[in-house]
C-alpha positions, 0 to 999 in steps of 0.5 A: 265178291257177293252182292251181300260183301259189297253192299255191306262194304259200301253201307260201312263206307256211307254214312248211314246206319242201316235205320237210315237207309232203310227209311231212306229207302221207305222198307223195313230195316230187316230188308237191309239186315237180309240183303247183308246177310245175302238172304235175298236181293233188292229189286232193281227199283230198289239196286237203283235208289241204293246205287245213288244213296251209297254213290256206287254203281250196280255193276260194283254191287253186282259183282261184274266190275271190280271199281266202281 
């Protein structure tokens, strides 16, 4: 799977709206609606602030581990 199925996957599975994760993430809500869209990745500040809110590893985002 894509980094944009599983980021949307997880974020559905969070809790958070994606307002609340993007001022989680102090970026603009349209970040997260791109990244969904897989219009572009976050960088790896951001892959490691993502990984702690949406409590799933980088390896499962990524797409190299199928659990996370």
């Amino acid at each position: 799977m894509k980094f944009s199925t599983r980021f949307a996957e997880a974020l559905n599975h969070s809790g958070f709206s994606q307002k609340e994760l993007a001022n989680a993430l102090n970026i603009a809500e349209s970040n997260i609606t791109n990244w969904k869209k897989g219009e572009n990745l976050p960088s790896v500040d951001l892959l490691y602030k993502l990984c702690i809110l949406l409590d799933e590893s980088s390896d499962y985002l990524l797409g190299l581990k199928d659990d996370n």
